[in-house]
MIKE-725377 format. One record per residue (C-alpha): residue number from 1; residue in one letter; z, y, x. Coordinates in steps of 0.25 Angstrom, whole numbers, plus 5000, padded with zeros to 4 digits. Example, Ala and Ser with C-alpha at 12.3 -4.5 7.8 and 13.67 -1.06 7.14 Angstrom:
<pts>
@n:1; res:a; pz:5031; py:4982; px:5049
@n:2; res:s; pz:5029; py:4996; px:5055
</pts>
This chain:
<pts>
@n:1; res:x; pz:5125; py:5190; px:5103
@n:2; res:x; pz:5117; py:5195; px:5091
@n:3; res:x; pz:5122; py:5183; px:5082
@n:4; res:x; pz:5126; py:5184; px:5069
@n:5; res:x; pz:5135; py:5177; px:5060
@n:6; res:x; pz:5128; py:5174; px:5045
@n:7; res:x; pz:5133; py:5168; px:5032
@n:8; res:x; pz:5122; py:5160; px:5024
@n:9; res:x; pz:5125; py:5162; px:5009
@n:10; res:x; pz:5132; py:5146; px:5009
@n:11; res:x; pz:5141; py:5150; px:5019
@n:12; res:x; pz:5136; py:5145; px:5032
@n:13; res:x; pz:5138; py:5154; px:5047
@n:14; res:x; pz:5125; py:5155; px:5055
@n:15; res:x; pz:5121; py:5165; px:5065
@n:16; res:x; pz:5109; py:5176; px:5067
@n:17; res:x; pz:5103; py:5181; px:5078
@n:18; res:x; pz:5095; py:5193; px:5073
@n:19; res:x; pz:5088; py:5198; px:5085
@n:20; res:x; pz:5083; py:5183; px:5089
@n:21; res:x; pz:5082; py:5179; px:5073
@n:22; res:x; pz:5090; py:5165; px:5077
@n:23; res:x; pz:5099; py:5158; px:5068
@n:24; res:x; pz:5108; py:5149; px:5071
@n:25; res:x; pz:5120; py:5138; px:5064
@n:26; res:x; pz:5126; py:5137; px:5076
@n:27; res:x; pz:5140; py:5144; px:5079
@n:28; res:x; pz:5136; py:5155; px:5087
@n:29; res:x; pz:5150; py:5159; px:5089
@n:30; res:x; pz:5154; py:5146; px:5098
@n:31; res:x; pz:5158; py:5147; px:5112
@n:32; res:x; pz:5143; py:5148; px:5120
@n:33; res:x; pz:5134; py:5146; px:5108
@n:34; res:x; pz:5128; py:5161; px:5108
@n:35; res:x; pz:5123; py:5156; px:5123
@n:36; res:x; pz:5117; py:5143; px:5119
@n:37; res:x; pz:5109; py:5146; px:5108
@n:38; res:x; pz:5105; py:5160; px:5114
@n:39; res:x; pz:5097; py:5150; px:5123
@n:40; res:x; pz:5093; py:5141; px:5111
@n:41; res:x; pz:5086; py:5154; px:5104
@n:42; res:x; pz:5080; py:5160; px:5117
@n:43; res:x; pz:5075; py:5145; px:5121
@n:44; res:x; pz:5070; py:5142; px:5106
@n:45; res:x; pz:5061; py:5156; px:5106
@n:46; res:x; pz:5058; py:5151; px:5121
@n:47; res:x; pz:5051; py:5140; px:5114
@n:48; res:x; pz:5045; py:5147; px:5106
@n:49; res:x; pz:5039; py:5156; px:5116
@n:50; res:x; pz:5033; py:5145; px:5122
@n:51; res:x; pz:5026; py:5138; px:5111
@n:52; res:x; pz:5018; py:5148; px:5110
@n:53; res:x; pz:5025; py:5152; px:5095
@n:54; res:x; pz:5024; py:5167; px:5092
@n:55; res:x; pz:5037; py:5170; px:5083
@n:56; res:x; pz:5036; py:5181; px:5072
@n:57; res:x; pz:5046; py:5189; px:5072
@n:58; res:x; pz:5053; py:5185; px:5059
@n:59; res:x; pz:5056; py:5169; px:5065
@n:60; res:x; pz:5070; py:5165; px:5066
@n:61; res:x; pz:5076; py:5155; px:5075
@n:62; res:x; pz:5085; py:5145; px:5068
@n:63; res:x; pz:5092; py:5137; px:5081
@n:64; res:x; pz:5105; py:5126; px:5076
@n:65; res:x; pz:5115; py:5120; px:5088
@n:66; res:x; pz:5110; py:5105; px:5086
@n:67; res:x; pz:5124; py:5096; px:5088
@n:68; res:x; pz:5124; py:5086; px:5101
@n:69; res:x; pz:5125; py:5082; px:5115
@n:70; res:x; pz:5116; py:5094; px:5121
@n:71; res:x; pz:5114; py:5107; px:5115
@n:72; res:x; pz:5102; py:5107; px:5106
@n:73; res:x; pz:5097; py:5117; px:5096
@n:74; res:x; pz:5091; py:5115; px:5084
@n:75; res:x; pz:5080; py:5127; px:5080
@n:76; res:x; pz:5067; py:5131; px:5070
@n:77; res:x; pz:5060; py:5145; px:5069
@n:78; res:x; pz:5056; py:5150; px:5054
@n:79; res:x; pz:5046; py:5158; px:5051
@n:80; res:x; pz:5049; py:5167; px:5041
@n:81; res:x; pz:5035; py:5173; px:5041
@n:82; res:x; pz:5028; py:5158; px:5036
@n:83; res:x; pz:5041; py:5154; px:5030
@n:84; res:x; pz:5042; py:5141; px:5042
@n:85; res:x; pz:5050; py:5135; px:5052
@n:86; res:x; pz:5045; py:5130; px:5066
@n:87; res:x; pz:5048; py:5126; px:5079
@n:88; res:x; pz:5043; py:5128; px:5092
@n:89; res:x; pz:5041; py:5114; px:5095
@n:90; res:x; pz:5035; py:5101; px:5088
@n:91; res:x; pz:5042; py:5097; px:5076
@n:92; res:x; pz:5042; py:5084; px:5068
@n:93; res:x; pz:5038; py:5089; px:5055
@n:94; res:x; pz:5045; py:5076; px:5050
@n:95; res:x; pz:5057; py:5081; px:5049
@n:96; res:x; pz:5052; py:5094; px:5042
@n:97; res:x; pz:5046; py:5085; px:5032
@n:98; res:x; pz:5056; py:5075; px:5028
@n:99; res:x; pz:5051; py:5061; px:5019
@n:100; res:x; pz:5038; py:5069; px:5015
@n:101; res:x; pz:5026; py:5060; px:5018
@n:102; res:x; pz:5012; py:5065; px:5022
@n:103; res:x; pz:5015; py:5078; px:5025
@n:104; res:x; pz:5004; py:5082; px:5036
@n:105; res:x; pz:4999; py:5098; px:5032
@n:106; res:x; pz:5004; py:5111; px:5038
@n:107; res:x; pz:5003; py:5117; px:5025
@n:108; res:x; pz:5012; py:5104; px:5017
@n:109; res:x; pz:5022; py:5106; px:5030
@n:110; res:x; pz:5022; py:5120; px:5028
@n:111; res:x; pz:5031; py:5119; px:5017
@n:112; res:x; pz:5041; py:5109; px:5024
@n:113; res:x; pz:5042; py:5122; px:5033
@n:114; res:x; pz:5043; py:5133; px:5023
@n:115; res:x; pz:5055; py:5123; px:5018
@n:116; res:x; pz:5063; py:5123; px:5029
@n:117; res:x; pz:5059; py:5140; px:5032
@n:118; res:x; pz:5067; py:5141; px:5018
@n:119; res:x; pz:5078; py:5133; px:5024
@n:120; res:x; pz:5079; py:5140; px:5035
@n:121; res:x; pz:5081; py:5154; px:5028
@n:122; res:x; pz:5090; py:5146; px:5020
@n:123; res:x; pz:5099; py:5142; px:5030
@n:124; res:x; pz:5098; py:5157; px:5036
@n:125; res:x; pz:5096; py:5168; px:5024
@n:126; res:x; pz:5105; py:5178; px:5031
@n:127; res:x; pz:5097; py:5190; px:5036
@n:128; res:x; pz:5085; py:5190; px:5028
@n:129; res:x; pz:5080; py:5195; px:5014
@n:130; res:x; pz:5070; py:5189; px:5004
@n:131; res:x; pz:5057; py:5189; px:5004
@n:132; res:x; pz:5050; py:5194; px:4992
@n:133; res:x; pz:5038; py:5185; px:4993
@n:134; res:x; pz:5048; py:5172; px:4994
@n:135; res:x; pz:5057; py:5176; px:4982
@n:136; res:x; pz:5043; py:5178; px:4976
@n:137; res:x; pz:5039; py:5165; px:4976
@n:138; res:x; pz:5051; py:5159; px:4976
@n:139; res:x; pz:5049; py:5164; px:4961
@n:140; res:x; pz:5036; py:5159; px:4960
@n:141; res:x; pz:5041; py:5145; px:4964
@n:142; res:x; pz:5054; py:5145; px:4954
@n:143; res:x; pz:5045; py:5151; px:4943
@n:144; res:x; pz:5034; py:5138; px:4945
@n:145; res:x; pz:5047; py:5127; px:4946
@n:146; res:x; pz:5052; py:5131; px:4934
@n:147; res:x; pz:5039; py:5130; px:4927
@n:148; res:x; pz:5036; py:5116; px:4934
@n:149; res:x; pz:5049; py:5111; px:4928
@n:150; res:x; pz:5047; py:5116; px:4914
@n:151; res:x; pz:5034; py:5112; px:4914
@n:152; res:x; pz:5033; py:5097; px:4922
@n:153; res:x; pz:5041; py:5085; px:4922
@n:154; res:x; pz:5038; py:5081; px:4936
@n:155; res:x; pz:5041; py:5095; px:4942
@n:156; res:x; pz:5044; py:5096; px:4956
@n:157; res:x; pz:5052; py:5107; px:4957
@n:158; res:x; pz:5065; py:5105; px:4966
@n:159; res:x; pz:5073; py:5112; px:4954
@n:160; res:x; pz:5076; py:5109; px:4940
@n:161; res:x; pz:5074; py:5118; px:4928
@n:162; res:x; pz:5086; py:5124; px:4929
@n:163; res:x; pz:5088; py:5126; px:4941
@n:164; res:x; pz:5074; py:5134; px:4944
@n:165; res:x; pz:5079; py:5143; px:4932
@n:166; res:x; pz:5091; py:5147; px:4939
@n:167; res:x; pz:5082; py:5149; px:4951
@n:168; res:x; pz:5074; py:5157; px:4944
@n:169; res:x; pz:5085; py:5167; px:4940
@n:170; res:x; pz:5088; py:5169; px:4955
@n:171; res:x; pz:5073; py:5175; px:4957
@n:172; res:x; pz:5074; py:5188; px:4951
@n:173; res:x; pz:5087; py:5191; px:4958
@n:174; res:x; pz:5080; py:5185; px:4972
@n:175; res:x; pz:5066; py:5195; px:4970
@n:176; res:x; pz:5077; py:5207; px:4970
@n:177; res:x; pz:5082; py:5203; px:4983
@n:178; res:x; pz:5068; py:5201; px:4989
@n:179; res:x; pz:5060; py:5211; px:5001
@n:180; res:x; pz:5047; py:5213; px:5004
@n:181; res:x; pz:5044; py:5220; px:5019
@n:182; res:x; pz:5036; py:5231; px:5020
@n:183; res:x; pz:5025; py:5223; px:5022
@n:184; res:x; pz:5027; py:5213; px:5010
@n:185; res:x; pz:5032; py:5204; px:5016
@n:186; res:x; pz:5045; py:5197; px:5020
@n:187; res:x; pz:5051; py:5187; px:5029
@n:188; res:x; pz:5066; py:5180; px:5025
@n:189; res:x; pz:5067; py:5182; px:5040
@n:190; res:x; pz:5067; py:5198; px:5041
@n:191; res:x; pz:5080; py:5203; px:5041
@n:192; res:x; pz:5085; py:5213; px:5030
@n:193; res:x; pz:5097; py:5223; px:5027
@n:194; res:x; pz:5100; py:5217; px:5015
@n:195; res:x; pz:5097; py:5202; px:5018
@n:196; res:x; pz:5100; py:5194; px:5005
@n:197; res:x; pz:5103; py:5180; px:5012
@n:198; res:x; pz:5110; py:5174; px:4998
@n:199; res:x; pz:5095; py:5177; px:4990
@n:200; res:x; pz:5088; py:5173; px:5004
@n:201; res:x; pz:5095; py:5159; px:5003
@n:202; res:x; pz:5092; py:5157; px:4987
@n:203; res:x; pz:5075; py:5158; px:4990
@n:204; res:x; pz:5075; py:5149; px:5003
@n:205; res:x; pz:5084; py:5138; px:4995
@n:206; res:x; pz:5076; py:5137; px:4984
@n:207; res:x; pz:5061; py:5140; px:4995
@n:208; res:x; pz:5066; py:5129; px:5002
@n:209; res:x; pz:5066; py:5120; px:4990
@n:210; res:x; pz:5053; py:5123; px:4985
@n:211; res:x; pz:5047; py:5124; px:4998
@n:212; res:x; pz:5051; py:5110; px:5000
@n:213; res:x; pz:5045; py:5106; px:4987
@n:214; res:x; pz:5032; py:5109; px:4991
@n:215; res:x; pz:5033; py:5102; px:5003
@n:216; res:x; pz:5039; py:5089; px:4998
@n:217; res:x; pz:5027; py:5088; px:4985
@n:218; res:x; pz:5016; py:5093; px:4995
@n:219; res:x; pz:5014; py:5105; px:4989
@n:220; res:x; pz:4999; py:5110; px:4992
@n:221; res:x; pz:4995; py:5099; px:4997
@n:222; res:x; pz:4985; py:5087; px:4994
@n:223; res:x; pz:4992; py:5079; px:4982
@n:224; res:x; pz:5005; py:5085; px:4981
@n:225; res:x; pz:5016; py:5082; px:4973
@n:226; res:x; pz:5014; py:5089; px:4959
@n:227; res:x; pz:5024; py:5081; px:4950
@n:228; res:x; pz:5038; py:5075; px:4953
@n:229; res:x; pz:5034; py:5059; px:4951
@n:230; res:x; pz:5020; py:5062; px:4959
@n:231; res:x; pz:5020; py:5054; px:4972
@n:232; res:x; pz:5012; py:5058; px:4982
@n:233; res:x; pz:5012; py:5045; px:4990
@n:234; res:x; pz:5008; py:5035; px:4979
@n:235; res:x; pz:5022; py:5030; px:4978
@n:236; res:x; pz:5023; py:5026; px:4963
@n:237; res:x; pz:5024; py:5012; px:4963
@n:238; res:x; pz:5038; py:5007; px:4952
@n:239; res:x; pz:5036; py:4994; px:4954
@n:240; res:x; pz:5046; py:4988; px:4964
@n:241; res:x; pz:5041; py:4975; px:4972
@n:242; res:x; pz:5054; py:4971; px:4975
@n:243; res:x; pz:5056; py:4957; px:4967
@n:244; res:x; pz:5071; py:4957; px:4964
@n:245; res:x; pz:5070; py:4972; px:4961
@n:246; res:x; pz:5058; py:4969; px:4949
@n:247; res:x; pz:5067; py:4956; px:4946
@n:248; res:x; pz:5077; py:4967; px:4943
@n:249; res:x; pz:5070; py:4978; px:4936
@n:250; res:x; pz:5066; py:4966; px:4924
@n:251; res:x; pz:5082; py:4960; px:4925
@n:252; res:x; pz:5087; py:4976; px:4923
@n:253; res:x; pz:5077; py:4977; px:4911
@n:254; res:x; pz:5065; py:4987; px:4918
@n:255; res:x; pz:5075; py:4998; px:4922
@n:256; res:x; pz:5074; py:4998; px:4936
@n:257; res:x; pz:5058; py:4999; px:4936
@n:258; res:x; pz:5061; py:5011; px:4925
@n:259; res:x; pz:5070; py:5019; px:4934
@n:260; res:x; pz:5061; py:5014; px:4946
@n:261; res:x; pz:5050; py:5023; px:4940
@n:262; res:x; pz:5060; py:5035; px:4937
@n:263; res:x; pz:5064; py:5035; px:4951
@n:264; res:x; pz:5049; py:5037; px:4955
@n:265; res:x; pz:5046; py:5046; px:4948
@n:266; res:x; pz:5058; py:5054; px:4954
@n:267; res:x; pz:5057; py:5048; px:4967
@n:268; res:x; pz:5044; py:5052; px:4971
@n:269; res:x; pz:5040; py:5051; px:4984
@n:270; res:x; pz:5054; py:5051; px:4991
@n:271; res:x; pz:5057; py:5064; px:4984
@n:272; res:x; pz:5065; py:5069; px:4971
@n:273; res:x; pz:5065; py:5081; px:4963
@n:274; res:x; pz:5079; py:5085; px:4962
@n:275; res:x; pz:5077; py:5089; px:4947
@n:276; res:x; pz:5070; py:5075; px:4943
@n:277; res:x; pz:5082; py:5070; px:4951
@n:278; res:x; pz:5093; py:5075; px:4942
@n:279; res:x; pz:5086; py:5073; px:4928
@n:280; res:x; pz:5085; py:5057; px:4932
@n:281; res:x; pz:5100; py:5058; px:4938
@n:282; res:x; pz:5103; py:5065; px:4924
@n:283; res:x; pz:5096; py:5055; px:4915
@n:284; res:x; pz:5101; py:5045; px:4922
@n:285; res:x; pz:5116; py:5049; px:4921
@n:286; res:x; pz:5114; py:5051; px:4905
@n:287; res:x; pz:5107; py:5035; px:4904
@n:288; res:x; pz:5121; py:5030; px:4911
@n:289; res:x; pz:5129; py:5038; px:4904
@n:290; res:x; pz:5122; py:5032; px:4891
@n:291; res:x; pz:5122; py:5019; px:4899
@n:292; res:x; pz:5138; py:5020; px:4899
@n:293; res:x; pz:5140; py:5021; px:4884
@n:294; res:x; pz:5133; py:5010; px:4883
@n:295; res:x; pz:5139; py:5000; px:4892
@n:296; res:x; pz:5151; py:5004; px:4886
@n:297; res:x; pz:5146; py:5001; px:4871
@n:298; res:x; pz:5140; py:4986; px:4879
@n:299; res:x; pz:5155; py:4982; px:4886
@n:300; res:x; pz:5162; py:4985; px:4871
@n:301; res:x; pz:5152; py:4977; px:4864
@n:302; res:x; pz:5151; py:4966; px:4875
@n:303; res:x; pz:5168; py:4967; px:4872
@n:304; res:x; pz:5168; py:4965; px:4858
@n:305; res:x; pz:5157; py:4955; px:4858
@n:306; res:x; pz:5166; py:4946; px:4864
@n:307; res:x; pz:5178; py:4948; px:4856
@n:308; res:x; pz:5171; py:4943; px:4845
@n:309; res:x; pz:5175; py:4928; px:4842
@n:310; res:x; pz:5163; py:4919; px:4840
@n:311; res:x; pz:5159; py:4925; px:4854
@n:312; res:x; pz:5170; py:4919; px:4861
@n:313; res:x; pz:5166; py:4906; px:4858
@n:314; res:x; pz:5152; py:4908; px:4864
@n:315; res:x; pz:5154; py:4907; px:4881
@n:316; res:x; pz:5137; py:4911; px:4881
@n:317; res:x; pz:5138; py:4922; px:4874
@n:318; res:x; pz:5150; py:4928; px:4880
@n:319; res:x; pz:5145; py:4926; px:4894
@n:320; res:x; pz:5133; py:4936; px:4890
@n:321; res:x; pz:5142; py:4944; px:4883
@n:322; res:x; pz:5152; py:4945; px:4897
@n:323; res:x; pz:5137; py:4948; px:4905
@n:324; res:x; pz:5134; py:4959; px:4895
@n:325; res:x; pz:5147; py:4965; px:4897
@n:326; res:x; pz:5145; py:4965; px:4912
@n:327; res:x; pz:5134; py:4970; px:4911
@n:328; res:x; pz:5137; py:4982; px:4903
@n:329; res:x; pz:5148; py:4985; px:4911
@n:330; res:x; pz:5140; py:4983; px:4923
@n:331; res:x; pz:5130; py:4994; px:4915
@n:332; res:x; pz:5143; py:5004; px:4914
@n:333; res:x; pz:5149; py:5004; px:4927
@n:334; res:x; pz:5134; py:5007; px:4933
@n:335; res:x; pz:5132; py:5018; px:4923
@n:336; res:x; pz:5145; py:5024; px:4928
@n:337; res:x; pz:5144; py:5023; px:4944
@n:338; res:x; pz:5128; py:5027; px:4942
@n:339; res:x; pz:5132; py:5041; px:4934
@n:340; res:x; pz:5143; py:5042; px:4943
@n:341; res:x; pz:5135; py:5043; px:4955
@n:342; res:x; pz:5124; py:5053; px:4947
@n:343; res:x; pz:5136; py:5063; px:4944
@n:344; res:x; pz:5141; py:5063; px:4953
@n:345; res:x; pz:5136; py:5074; px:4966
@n:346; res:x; pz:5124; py:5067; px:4969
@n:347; res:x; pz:5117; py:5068; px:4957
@n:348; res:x; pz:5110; py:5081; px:4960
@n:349; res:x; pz:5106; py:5075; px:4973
@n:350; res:x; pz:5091; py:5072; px:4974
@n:351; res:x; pz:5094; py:5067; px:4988
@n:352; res:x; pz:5105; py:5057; px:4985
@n:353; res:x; pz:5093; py:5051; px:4975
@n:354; res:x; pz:5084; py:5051; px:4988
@n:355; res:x; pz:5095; py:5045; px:4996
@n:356; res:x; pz:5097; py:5034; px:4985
@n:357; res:x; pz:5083; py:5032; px:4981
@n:358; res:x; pz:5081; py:5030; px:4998
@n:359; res:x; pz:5093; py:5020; px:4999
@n:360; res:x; pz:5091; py:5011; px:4987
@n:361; res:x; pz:5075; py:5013; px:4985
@n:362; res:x; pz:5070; py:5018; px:4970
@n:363; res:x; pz:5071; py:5003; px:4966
@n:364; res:x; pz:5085; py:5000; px:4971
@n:365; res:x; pz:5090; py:5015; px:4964
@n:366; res:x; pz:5082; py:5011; px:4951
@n:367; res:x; pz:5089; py:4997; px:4950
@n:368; res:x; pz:5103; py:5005; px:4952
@n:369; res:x; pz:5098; py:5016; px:4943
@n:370; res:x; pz:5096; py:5006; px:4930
@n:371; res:x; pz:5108; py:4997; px:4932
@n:372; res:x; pz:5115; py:5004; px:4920
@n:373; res:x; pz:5104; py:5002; px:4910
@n:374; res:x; pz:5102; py:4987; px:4915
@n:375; res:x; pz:5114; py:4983; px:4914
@n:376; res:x; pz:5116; py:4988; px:4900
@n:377; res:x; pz:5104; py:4982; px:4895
@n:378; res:x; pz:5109; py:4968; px:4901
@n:379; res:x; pz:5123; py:4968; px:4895
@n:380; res:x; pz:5116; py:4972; px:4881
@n:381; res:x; pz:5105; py:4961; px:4884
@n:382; res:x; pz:5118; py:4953; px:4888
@n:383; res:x; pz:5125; py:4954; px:4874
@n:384; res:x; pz:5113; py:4953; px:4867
@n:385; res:x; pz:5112; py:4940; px:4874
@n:386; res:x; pz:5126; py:4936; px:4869
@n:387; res:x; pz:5124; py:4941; px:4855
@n:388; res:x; pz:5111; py:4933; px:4856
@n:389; res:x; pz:5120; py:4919; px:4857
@n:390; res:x; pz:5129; py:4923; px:4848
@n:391; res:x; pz:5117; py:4925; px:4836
@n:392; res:x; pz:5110; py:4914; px:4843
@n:393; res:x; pz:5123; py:4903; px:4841
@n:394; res:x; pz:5127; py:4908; px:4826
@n:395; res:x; pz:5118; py:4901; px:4813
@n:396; res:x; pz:5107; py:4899; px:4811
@n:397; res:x; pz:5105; py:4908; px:4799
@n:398; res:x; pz:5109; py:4919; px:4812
@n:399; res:x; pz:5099; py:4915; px:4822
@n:400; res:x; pz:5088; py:4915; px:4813
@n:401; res:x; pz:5090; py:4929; px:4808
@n:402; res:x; pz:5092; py:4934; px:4821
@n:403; res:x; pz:5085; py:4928; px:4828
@n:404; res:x; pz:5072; py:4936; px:4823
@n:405; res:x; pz:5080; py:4951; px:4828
@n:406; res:x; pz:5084; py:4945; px:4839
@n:407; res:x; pz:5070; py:4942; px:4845
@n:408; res:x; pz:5064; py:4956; px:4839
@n:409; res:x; pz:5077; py:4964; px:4847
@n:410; res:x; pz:5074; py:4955; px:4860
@n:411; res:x; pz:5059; py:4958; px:4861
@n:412; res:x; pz:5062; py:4972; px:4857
@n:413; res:x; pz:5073; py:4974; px:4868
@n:414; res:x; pz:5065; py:4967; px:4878
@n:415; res:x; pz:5053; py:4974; px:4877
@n:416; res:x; pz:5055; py:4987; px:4883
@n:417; res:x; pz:5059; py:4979; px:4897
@n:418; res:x; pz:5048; py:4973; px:4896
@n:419; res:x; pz:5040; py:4985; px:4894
@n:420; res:x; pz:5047; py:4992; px:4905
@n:421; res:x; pz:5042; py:4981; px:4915
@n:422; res:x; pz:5029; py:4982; px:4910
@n:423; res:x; pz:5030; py:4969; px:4901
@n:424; res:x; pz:5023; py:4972; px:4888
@n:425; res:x; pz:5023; py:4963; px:4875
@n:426; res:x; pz:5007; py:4965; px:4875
@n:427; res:x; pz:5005; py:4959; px:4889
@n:428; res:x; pz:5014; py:4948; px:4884
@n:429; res:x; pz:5007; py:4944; px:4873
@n:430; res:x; pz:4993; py:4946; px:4882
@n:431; res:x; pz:5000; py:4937; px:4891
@n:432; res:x; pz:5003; py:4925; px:4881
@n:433; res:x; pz:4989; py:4927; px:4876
@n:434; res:x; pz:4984; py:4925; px:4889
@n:435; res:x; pz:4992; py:4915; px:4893
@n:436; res:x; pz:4988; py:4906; px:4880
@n:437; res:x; pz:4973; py:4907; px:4880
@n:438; res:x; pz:4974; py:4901; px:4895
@n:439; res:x; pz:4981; py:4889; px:4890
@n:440; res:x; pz:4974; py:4889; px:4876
@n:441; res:x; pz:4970; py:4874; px:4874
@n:442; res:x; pz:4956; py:4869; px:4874
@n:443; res:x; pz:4949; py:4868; px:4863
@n:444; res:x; pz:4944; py:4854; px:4859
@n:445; res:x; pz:4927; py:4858; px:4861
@n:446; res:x; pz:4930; py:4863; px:4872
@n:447; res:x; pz:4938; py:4851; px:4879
@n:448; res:x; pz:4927; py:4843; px:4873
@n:449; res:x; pz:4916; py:4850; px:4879
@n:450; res:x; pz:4924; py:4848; px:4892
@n:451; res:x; pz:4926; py:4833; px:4888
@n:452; res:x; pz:4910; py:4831; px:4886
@n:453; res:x; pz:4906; py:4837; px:4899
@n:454; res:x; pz:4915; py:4830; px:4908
@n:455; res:x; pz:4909; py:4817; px:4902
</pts>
């Protein structure tokens, strides 16, 4: 029937019909299925033919058996001549696009389509050889991420150092197993002797990424994306207007604002760099794992504080001293489910982030996100608070030697919160100022002169 069985490099059974250049998922083998899609590829080219659409020679057919009630199939043509898939009929370009707002040009869509070409050779890299130009700038592209990520901070690249150096190594190797035709050029879709479908599926991988890069941070286009953290629709608003959840950044000390703006910066415009992605998921693992050692140092100090004997007979102090336990318990357990779930194999998932991110929203996930710090903070605010009444309830000799340190460490400790939540001593003392000359008392002329002219 002129089908032929292929194996993709992963493993995966597909079927080729050379002289009609069709490809196909669909199990050619079963009982009537050479018939039926027989007249899915003569009624596909049918189509063709009557929308007017003039088909070089090098466009393949890719049809798949769409499961349901009635027989339907699924299909796209790609171009190997401008590197594009198409249809024969209106297509909703939503669906190409995904989440990506404002796209309108051909030239920006282009890139959406070049994507899913590389895809397609992807899925199908049997019976083809490698184009020079392609492994060419394939090189080019590797060559430039790699600078971008030594060089920037914000890079864009899909990549991460390392792993653009082991690309890197691969493109020697790739350049050997590249052809040019006779006239200098090449299409992945001409056939070959020697077709080298392993090497063929390493450049569409790592095209296809790239090409979606372009696409996503509108490469070549008015305003595009340049940096990592650069939004292009103006969404870089930190401040939440939710009441409760500003009520809740001051009780958890500024925290959930600070990781609010980290989260923006990496969730920028629905999107995530997958390398910005793992540093954050890293860092954050190392603070929790500090976070741990220290919850452990709080709960044995929280212990041994209420051994001692002259505590037990103050209920107040104990009482805080049982809150700051709690809450540095509270701090461990959190530490412990949160870098559970980062180690576990999720964490090199940029899409679980998105799919979190989505569910909770950035405040919600930022909240969750600083839970160990906050509650570590309150359970060493909370045996500060118990020591406090202890000092506090000895002599008086005690009191008024501590006293002194123990207003200098309490403004000292407070003042980075209220710095993170833009509370600054200089407009506090602005504020008193201001606040005394508007109630300053009269002097005595001038209720006098007041006096006098009202008589």
């Amino acid at each position: 029937s002129g089908w032929e069985p292929l194996t993709h490099p992963e493993g995966a059974l597909f079927f080729y019909h050379s002289y009609k250049r069709v490809f196909t998922d669909a199990d050619i083998r079963a009982p009537g299925m050479v018939d039926n899609i027989g007249k899915a590829v003569d009624k596909a080219y049918k189509e063709v033919e009557n929308a007017g659409i003039d088909l070089d020679p090098s466009v393949e057919l890719v049809l798949e058996f769409m499961n349901g009630d009635h027989e339907e199939w699924g299909y796209y043509f790609a171009d190997h001549d401008r590197r594009i898939i198409f249809w024969f009929e209106a297509h909703k370009s939503s669906d190409l696009i995904g989440g990506v707002r404002g796209v309108k040009c051909a030239d920006h869509i282009r890139y959406a389509l070049e994507s899913q070409y590389w895809l397609h050779v992807e899925l199908y890299p049997n019976k083809r050889f490698l184009p020079k130009d392609v492994v060419v700038r394939l090189r080019e592209i590797v060559m430039y991420t790699q600078a971008d990520n030594i060089t920037s901070d914000t890079s864009l690249a899909p990549f991460s150092s390392e792993e653009v150096a082991s690309m890197l190594s691969l493109m020697d190797p790739l350049m050997g197993k590249s052809l040019t035709d006779i006239d200098g050029r090449c299409s992945a879709g001409i056939e070959h002797e020697h077709p080298h479908e392993h090497s063929v599926w390493i450049v569409a991988r790592f095209m296809e990424e790239f090409c979606n890069v372009k696409f996503v941070n509108f490469c070549g286009q008015p305003g595009a994306r340049l940096n990592a953290d650069q939004s292009l629709y103006g969404d870089t608003n930190t401040r939440s207007n939710n009441i409760l959840l500003r009520v809740m950044n001051c009780i958890l000390f500024g925290s959930p604002n600070a990781y609010n703006k980290v989260l923006r910066k990496i969730w920028v415009d629905s999107t995530i760099v997958q390398p910005r992605w793992k540093n954050f998921i890293n860092r954050l693992n190392n603070e929790w794992n500090g976070y741990t050692i220290f919850s452990t140092v709080m709960l044995a100090v929280d212990i041994s504080f209420l051994a001692v004997p002259s505590v037990g007979t103050q209920k107040a102090a104990i009482l805080v001293s049982y809150m700051s336990t709690l809450c540095a318990m509270g701090s461990l357990v959190v530490s412990l489910v949160l870098a559970g779930q980062v180690n576990d194999s999720r964490r090199d998932s940029a899409k679980s982030c998105a799919i979190s991110v989505s569910v909770l929203g950035l405040e919600g996930l930022a909240l969750m996100l600083c839970l160990p710090f906050a509650l570590l903070i309150w359970g060493m605010a909370f045996f500060a608070a118990a020591l406090s009444i202890v000092i506090f309830t000895s002599s008086v000799v005690t009191i008024s030697i501590v006293s002194p340190i123990w207003v200098a460490i309490l403004i000292l400790a407070t003042w980075p919160v209220l710095a993170s939540n833009d509370v600054h001593i200089s407009d506090l003392f602005s504020w008193i100022t201001k606040q005394i000359k508007s109630h300053r008392i009269p002097s005595w002329s001038a209720t006098r002169a007041r006096v006098e002219s009202d008589v």
